[in-house]
N, C-alpha and C positions, 0 to 999 in steps of 0.2 A: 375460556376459563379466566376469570377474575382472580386478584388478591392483592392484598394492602402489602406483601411481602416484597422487601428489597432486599436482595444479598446475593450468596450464592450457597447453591442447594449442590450437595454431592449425593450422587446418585451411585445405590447399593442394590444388591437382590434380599431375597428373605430368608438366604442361606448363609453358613459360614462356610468357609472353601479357603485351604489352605491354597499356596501358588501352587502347591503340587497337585493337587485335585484338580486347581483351574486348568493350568497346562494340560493333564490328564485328560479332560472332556474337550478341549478345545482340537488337541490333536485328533481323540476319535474320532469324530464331529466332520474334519477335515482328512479324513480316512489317513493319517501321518503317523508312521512308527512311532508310539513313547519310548523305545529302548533307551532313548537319551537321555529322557526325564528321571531325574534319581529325588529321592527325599531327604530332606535336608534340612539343618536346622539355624537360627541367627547363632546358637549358644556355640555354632561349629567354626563359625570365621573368628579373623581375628580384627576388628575394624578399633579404630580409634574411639570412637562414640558409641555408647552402650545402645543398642534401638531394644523395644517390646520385642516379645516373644506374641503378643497379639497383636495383631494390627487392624484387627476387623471394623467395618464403618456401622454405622447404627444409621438407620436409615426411617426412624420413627418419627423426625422433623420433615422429611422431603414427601413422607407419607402422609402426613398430614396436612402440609400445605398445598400437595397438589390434587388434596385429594384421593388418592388411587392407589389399587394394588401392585406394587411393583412384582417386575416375573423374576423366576428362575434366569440364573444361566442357559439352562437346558432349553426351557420355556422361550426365551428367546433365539436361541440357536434355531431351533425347530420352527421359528416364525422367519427367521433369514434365510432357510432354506425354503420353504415357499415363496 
């Protein structure tokens, strides 16, 4: 693959997934109890610096310059396991 592109490209799936959903399939995936994994919000800590309540990446630059459809979490879990 070619391209005139310098920089750096961060790379996203075509889903949005809170960390708790992430965690969530990662543990299935890895046959690992979730009991641990609770839901949770930023609005519930008490941090010095205000961060989003979204943090989700956009992934319609790195799709375009490389071309190609990016996969699922799933989509890829299920290719790591073959």
């Amino acid at each position: 693959m070619e391209t005139n592109f310098i920089g750096t490209i961060h790379l996203s799936n075509n889903e949005t997934l809170s960390k708790y959903e992430f965690c969530k399939i990662v543990a299935k995936f890895f046959e690992y109890s979730d009991n641990k994994i609770k839901r949770g919000s930023i609005k519930d800590v008490n941090l010095k610096a205000r961060r989003p309540l979204n943090t989700t990446l956009s992934n319609k630059l790195s799709t375009k310059i490389l071309n190609t459809k990016l996969i699922t979490l799933k989509e890829y879990l299920n290719e790591y396991e073959t």
